[in-house]
ROFIKE-981672 format. One record per residue: residue number from 0; x, y, z of N, C-alpha, C, O in turn; residue in three letters. Coordinates in Angstrom, 2 decimals. Example, Ala and Ser with C-alpha at 12.3 -4.5 7.8 and 13.67 -1.06 7.14 Angstrom:
BEGIN
node num 0; n_x 13.19; n_y -5.69; n_z 7.80; ca_x 12.30; ca_y -4.50; ca_z 7.80; c_x 13.20; c_y -3.30; c_z 7.80; o_x 14.24; o_y -3.32; o_z 8.46; residuo ALA;
node num 1; n_x 12.85; n_y -2.25; n_z 7.08; ca_x 13.67; ca_y -1.06; ca_z 7.14; c_x 12.90; c_y 0.03; c_z 7.87; o_x 13.41; o_y 1.14; o_z 8.04; residuo SER;
This chain:
BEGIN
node num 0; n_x 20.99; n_y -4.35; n_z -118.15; ca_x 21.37; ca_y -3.93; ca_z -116.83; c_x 22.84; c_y -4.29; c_z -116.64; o_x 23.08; o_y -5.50; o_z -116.68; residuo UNK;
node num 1; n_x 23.97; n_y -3.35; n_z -116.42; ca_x 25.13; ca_y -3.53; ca_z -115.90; c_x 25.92; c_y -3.47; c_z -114.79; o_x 25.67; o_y -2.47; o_z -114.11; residuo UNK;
node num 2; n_x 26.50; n_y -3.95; n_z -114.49; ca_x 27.33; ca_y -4.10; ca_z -113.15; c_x 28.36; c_y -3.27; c_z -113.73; o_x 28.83; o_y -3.20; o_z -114.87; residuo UNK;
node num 3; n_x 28.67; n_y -2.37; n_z -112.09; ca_x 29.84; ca_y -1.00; ca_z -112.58; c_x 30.97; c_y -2.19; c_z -112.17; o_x 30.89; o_y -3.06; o_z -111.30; residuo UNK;
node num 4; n_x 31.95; n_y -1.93; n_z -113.04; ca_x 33.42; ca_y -2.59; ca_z -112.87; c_x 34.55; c_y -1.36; c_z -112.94; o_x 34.15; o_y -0.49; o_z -113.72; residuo UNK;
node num 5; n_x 35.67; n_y -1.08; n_z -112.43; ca_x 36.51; ca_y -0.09; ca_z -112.68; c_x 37.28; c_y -0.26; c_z -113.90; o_x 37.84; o_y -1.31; o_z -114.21; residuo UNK;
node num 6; n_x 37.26; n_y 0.79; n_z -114.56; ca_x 37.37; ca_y 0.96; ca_z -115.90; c_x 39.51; c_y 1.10; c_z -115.55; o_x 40.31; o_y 0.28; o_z -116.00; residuo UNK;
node num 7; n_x 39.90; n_y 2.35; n_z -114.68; ca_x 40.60; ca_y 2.60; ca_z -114.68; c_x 41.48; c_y 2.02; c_z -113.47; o_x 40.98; o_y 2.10; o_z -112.34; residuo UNK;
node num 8; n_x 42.65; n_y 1.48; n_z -113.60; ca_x 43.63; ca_y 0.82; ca_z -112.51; c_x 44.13; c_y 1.91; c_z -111.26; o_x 45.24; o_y 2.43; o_z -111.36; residuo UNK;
node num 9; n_x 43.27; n_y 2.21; n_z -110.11; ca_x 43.50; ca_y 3.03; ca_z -109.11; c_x 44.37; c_y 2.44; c_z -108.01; o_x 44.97; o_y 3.23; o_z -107.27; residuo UNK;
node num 10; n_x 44.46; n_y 1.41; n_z -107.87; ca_x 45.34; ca_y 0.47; ca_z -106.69; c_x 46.92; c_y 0.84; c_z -106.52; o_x 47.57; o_y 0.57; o_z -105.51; residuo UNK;
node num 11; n_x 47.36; n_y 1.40; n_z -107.52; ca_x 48.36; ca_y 1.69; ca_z -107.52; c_x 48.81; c_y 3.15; c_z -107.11; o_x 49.90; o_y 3.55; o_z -106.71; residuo UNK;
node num 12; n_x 47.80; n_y 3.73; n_z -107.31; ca_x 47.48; ca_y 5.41; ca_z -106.96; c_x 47.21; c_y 5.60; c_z -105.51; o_x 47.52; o_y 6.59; o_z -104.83; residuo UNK;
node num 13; n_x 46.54; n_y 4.42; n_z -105.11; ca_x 46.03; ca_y 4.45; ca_z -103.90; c_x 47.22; c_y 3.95; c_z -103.27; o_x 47.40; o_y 4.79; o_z -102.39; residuo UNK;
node num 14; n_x 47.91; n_y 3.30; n_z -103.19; ca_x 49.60; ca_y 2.95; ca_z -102.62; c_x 50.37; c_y 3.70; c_z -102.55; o_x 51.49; o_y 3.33; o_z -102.20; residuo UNK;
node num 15; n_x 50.12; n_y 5.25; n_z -102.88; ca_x 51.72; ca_y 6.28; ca_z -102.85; c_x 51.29; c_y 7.26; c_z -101.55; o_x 50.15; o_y 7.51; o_z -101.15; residuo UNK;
node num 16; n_x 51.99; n_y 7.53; n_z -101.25; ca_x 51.90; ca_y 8.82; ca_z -99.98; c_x 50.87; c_y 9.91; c_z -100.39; o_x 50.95; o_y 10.56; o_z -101.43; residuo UNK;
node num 17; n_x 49.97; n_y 10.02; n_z -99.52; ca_x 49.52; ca_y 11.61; ca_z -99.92; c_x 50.17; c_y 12.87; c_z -100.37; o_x 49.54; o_y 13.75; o_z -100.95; residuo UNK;
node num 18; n_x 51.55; n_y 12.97; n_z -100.08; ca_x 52.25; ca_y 14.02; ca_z -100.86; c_x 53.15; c_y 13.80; c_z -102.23; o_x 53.82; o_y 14.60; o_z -102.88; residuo UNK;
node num 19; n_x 52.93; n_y 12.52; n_z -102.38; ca_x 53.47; ca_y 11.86; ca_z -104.29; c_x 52.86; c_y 12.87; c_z -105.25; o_x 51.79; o_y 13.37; o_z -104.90; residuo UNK;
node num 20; n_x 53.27; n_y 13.15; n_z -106.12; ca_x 52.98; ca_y 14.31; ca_z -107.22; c_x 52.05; c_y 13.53; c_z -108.35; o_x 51.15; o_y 13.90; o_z -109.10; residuo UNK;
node num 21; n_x 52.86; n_y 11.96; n_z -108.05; ca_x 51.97; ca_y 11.03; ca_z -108.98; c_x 50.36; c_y 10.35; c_z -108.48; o_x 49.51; o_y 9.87; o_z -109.23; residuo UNK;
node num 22; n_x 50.31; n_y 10.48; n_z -107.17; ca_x 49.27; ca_y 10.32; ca_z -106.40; c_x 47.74; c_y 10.78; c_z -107.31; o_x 46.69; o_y 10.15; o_z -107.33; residuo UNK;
node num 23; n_x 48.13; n_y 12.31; n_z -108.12; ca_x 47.07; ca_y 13.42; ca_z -108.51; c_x 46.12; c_y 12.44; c_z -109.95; o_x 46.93; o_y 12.05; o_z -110.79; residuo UNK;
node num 24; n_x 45.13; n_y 12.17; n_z -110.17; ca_x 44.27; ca_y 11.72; ca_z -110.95; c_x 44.12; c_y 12.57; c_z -112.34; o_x 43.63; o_y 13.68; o_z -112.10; residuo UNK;
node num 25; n_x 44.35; n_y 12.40; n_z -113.46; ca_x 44.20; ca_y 13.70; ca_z -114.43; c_x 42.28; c_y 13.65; c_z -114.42; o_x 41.47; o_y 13.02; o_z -113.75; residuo UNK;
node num 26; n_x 42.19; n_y 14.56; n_z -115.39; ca_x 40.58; ca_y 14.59; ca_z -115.58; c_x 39.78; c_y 13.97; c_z -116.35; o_x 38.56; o_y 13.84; o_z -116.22; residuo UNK;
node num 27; n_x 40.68; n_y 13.45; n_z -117.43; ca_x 40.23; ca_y 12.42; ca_z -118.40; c_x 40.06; c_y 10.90; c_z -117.45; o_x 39.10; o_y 10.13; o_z -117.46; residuo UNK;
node num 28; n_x 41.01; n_y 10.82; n_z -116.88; ca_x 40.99; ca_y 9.31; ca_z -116.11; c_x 39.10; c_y 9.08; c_z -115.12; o_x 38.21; o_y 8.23; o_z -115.03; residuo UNK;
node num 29; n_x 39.48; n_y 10.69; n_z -114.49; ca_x 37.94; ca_y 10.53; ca_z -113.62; c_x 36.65; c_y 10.58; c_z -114.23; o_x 35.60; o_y 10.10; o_z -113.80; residuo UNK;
node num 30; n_x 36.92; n_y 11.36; n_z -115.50; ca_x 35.86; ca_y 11.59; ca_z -116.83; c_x 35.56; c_y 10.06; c_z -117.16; o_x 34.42; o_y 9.64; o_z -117.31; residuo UNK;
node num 31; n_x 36.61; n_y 9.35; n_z -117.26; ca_x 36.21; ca_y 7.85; ca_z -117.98; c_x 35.34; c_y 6.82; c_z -116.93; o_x 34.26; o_y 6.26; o_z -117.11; residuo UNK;
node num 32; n_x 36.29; n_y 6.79; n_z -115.71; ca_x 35.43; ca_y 6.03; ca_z -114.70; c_x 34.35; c_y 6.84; c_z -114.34; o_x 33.45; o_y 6.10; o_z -113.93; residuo UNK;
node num 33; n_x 34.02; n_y 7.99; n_z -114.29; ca_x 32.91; ca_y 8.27; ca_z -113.64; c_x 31.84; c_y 8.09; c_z -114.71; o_x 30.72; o_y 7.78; o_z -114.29; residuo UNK;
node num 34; n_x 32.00; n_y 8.27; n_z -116.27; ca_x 31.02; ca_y 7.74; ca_z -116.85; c_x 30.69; c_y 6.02; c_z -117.18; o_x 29.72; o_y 5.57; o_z -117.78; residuo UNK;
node num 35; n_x 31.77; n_y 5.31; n_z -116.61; ca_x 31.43; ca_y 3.96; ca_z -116.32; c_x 30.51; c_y 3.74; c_z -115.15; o_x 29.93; o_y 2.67; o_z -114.99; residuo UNK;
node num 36; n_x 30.38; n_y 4.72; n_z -114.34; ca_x 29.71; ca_y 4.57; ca_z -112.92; c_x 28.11; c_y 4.98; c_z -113.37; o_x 27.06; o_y 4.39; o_z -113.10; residuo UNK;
node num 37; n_x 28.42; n_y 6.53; n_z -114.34; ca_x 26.81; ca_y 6.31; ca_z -114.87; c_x 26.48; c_y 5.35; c_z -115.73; o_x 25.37; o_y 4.95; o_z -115.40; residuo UNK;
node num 38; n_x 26.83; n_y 4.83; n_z -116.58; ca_x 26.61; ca_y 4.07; ca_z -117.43; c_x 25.88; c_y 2.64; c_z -116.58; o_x 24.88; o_y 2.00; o_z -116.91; residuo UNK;
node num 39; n_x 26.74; n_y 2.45; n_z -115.47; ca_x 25.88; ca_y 1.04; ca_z -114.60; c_x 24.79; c_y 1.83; c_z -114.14; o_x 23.65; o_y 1.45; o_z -114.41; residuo UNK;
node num 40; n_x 24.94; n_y 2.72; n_z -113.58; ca_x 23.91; ca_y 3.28; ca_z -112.25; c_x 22.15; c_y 3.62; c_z -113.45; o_x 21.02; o_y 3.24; o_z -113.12; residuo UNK;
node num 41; n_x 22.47; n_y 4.34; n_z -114.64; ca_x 21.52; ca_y 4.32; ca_z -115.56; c_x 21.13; c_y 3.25; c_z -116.25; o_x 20.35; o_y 3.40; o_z -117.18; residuo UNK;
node num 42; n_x 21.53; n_y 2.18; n_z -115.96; ca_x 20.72; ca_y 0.81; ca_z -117.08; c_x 20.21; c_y 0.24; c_z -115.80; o_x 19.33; o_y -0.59; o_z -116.02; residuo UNK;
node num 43; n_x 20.58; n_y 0.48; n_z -114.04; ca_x 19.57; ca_y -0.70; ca_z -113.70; c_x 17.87; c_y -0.06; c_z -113.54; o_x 17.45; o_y 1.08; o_z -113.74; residuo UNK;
node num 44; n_x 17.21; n_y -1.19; n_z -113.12; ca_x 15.91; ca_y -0.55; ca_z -112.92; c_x 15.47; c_y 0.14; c_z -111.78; o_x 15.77; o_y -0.16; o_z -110.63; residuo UNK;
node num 45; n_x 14.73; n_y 1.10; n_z -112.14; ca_x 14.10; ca_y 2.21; ca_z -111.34; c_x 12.79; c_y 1.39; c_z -110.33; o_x 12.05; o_y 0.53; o_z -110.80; residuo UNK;
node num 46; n_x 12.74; n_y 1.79; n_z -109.12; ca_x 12.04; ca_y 1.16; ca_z -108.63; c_x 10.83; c_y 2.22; c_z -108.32; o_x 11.31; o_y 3.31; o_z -108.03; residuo UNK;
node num 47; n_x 9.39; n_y 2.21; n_z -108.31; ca_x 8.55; ca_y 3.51; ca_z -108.76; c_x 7.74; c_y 2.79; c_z -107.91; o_x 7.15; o_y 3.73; o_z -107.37; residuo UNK;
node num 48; n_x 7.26; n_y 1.72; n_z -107.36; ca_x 6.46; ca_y 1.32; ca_z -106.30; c_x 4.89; c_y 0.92; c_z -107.14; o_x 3.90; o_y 0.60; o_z -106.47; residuo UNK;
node num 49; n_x 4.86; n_y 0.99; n_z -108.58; ca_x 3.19; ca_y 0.49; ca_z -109.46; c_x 3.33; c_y -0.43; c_z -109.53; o_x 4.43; o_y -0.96; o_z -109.42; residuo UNK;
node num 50; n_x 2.24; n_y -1.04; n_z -109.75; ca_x 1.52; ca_y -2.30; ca_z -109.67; c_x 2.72; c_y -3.36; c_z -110.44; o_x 3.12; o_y -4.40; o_z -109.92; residuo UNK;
node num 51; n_x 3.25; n_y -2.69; n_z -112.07; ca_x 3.62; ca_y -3.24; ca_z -112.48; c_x 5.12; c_y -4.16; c_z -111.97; o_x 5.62; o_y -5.14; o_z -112.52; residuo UNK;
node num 52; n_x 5.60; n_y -3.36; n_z -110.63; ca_x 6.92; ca_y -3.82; ca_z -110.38; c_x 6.48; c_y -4.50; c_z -108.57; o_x 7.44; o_y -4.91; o_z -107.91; residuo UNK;
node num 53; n_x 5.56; n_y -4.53; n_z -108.15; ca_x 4.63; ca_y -5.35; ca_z -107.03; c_x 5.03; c_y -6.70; c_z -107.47; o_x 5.13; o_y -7.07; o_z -108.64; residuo UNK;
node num 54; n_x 5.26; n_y -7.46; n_z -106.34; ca_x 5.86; ca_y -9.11; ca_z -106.71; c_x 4.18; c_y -9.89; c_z -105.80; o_x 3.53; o_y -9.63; o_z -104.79; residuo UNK;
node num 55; n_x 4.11; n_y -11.02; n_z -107.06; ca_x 2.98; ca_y -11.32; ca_z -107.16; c_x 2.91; c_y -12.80; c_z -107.41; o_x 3.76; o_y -13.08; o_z -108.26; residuo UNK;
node num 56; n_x 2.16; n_y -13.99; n_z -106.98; ca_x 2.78; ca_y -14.90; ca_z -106.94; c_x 0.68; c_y -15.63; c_z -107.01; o_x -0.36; o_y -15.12; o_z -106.59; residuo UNK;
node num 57; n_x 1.00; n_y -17.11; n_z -107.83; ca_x 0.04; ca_y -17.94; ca_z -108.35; c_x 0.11; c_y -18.63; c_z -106.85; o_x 1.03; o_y -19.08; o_z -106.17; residuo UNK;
node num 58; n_x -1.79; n_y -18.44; n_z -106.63; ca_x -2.02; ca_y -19.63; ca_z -105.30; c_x -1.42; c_y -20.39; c_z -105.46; o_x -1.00; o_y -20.24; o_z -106.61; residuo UNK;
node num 59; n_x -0.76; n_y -21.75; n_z -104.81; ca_x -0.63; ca_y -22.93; ca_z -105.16; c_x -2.44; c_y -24.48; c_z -104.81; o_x -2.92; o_y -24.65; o_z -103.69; residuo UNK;
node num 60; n_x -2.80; n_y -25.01; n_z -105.71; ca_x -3.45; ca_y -26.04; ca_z -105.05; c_x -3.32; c_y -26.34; c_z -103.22; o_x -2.26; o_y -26.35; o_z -102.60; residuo UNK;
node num 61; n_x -4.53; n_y -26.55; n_z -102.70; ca_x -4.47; ca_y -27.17; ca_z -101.72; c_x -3.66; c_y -28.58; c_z -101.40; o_x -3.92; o_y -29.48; o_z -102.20; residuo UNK;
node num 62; n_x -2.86; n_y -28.86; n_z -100.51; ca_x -1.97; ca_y -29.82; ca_z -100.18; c_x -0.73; c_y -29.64; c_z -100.45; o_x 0.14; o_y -30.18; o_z -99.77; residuo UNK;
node num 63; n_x -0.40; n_y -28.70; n_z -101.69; ca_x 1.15; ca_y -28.45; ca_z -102.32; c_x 2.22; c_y -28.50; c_z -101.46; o_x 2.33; o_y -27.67; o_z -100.56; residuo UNK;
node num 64; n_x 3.27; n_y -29.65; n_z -101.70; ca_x 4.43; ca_y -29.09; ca_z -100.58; c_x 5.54; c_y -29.17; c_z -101.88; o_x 5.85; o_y -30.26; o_z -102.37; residuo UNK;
node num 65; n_x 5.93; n_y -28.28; n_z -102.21; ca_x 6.81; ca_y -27.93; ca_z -103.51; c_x 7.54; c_y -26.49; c_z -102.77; o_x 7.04; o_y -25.89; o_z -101.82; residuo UNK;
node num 66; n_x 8.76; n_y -26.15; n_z -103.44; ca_x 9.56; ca_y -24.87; ca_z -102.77; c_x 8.91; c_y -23.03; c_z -103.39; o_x 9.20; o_y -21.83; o_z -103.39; residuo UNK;
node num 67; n_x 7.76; n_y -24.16; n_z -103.89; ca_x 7.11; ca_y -22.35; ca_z -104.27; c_x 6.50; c_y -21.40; c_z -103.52; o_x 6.23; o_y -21.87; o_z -102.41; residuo UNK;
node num 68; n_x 6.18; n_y -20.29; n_z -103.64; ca_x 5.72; ca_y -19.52; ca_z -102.52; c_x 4.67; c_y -19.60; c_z -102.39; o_x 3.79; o_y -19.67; o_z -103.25; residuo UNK;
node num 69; n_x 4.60; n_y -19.59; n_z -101.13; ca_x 3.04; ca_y -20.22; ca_z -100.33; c_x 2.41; c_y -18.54; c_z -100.10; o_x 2.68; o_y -17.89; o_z -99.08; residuo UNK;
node num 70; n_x 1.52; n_y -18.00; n_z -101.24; ca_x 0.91; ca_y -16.79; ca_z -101.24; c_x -0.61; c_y -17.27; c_z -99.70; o_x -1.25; o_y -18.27; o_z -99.38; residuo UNK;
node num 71; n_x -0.48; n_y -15.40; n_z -99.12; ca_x -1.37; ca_y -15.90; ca_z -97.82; c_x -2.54; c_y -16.66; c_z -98.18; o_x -3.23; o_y -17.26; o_z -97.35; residuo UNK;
node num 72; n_x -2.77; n_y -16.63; n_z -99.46; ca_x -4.19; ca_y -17.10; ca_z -99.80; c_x -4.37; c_y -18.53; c_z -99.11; o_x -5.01; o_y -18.92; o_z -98.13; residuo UNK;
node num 73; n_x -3.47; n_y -19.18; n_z -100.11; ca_x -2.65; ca_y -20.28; ca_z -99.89; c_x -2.54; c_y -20.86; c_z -98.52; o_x -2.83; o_y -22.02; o_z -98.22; residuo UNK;
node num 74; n_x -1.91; n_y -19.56; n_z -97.41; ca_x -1.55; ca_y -20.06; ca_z -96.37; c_x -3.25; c_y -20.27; c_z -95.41; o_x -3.40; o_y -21.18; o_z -94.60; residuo UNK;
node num 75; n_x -4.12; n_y -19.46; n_z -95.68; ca_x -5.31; ca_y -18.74; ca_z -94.98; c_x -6.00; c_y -20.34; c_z -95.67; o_x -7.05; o_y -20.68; o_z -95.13; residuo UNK;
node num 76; n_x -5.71; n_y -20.86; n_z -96.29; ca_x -7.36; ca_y -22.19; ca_z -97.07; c_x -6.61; c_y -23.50; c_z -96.15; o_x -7.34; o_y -24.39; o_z -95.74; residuo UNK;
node num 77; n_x -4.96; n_y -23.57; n_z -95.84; ca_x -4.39; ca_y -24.44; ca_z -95.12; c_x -4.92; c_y -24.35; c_z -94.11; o_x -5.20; o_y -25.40; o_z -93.53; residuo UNK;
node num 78; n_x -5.24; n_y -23.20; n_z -93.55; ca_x -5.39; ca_y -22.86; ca_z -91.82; c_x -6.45; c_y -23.21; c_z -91.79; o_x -6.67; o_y -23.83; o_z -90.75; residuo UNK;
node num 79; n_x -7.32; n_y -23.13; n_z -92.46; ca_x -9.03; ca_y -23.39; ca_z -92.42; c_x -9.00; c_y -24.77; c_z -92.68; o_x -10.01; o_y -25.34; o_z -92.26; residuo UNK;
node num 80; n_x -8.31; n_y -25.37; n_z -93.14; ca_x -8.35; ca_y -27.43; ca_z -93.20; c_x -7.83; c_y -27.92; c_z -92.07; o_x -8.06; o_y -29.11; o_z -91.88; residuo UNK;
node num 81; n_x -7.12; n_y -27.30; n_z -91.16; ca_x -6.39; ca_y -27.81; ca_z -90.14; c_x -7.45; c_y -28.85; c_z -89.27; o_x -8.68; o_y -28.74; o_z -89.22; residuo UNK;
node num 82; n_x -6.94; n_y -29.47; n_z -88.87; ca_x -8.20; ca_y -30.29; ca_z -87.67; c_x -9.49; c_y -31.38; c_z -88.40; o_x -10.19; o_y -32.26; o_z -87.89; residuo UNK;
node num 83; n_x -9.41; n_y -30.91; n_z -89.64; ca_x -9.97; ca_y -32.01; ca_z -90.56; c_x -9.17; c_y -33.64; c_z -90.90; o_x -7.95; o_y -33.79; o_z -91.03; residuo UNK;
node num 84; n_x -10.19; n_y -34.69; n_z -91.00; ca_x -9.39; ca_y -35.61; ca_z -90.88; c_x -8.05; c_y -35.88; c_z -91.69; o_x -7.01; o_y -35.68; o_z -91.06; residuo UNK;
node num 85; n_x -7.98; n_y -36.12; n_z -92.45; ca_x -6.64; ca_y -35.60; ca_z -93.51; c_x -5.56; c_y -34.99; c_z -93.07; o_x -4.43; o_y -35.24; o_z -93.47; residuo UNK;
node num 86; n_x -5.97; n_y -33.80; n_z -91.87; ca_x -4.51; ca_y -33.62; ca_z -91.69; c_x -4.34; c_y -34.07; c_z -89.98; o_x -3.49; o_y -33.48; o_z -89.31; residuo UNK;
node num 87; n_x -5.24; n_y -35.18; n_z -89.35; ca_x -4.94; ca_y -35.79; ca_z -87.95; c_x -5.61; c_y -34.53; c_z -87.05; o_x -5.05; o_y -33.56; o_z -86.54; residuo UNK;
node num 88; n_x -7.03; n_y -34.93; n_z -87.06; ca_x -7.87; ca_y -34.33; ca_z -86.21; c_x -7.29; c_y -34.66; c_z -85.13; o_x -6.56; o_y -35.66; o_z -85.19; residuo UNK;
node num 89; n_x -7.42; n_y -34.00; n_z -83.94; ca_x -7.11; ca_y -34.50; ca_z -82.27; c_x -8.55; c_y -34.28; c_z -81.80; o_x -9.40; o_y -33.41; o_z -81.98; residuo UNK;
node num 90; n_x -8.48; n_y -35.38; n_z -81.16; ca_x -9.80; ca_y -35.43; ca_z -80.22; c_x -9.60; c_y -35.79; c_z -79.11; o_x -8.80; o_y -36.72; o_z -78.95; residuo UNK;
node num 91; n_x -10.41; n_y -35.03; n_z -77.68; ca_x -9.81; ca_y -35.48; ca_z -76.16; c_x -11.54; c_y -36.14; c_z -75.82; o_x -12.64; o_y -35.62; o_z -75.94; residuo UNK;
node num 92; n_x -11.24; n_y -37.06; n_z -75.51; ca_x -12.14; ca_y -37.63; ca_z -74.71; c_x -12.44; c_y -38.64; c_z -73.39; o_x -11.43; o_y -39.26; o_z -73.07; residuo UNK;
node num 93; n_x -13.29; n_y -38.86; n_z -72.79; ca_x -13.20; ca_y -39.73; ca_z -71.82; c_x -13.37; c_y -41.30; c_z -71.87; o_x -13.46; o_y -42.08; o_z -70.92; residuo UNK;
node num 94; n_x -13.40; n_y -41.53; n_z -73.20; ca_x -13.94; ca_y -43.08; ca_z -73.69; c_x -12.83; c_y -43.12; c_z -74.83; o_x -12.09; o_y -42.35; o_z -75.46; residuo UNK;
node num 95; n_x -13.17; n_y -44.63; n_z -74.71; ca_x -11.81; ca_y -45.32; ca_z -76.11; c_x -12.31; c_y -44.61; c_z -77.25; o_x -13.46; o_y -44.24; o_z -77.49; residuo UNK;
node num 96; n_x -11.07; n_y -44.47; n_z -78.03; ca_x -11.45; ca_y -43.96; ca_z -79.39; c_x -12.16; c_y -44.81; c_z -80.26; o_x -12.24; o_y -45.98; o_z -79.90; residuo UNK;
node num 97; n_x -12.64; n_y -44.53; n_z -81.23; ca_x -13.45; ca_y -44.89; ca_z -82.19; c_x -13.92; c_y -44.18; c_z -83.19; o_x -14.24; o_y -43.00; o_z -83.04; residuo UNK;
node num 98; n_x -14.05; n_y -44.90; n_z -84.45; ca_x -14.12; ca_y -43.77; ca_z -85.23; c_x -13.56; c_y -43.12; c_z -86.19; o_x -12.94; o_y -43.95; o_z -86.87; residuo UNK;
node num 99; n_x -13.38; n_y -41.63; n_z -86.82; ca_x -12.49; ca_y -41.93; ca_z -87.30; c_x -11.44; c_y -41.85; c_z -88.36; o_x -12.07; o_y -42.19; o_z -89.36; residuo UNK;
node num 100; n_x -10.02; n_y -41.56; n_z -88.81; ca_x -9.35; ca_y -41.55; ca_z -89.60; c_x -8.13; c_y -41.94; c_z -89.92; o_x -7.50; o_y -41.17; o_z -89.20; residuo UNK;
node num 101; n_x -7.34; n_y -42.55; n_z -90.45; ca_x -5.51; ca_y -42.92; ca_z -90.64; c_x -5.43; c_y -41.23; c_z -90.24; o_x -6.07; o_y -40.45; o_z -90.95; residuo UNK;
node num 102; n_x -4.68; n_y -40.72; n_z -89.16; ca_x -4.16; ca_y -39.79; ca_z -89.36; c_x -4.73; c_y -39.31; c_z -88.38; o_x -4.12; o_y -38.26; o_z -88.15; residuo UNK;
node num 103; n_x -5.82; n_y -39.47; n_z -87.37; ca_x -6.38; ca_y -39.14; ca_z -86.25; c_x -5.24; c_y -39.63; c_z -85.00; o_x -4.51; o_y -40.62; o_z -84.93; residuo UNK;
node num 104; n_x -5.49; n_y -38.14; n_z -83.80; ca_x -4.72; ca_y -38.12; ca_z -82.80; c_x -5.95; c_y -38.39; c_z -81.72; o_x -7.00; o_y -37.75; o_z -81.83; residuo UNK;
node num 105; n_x -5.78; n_y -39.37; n_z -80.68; ca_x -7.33; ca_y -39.64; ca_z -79.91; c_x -6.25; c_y -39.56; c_z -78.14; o_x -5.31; o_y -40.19; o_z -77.65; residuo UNK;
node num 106; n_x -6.88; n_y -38.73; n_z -77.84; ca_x -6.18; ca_y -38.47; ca_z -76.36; c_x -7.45; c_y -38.61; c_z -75.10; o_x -8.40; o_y -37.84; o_z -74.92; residuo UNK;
node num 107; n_x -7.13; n_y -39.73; n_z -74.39; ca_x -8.66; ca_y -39.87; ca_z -73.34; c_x -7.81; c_y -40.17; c_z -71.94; o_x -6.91; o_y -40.91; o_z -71.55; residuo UNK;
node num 108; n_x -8.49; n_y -39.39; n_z -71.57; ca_x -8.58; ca_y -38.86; ca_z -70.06; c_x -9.46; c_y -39.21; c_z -68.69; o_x -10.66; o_y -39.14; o_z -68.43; residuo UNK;
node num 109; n_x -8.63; n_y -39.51; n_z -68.15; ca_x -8.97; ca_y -40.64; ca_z -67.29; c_x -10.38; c_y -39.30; c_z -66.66; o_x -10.32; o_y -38.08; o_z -66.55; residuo UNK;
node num 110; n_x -11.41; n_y -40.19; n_z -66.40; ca_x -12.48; ca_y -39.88; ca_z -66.13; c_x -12.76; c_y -39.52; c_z -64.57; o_x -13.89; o_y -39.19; o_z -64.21; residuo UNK;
């Protein structure tokens, strides 16, 4: 896969007056860069929308906090642990807490 680069030095062409005689491009010059332009534009990849070019990504384990992508699967088994003790159940009640987990939120309300 290539990156188009200009083959031919135009900056200088592009600096003269529109009526400069030297301004005019021959045909070999546009022949050369323009097949540098196909030459990038034909090596990158075609994008066709099959399975094979679909971006696709490994669950991670439950608990993972690493910079990998958190596929919905992933995100959907987190959402379903939420409120379990492990990740600080909240509980509202009208009596002292008790009970129980490191990681439990206990909120009681005056009766």
């Amino acid at each position: 896969m290539a990156d188009y680069s200009k083959v031919i030095a135009w900056s200088g062409k592009d600096a003269l007056a529109d009526s400069s005689a030297a301004k005019i491009i021959s045909g070999a010059d546009f022949h050369t860069e323009f097949t540098a332009v196909e030459a990038a534009v034909n090596t990158k990849a075609d994008i066709n929308g099959d399975a094979s070019e679909a971006f696709s990504a490994t669950t991670a384990s439950a608990n993972t906090n690493t910079t990998q992508v958190a596929t919905t699967a992933y995100v959907q088994t987190e959402i379903g642990n939420l409120g379990t003790n492990g990740d600080g159940a909240r509980t509202v009640s009208t009596s002292a807490a008790s009970g129980g987990s490191d990681g439990d939120i206990w909120y009681q309300v005056a009766s």
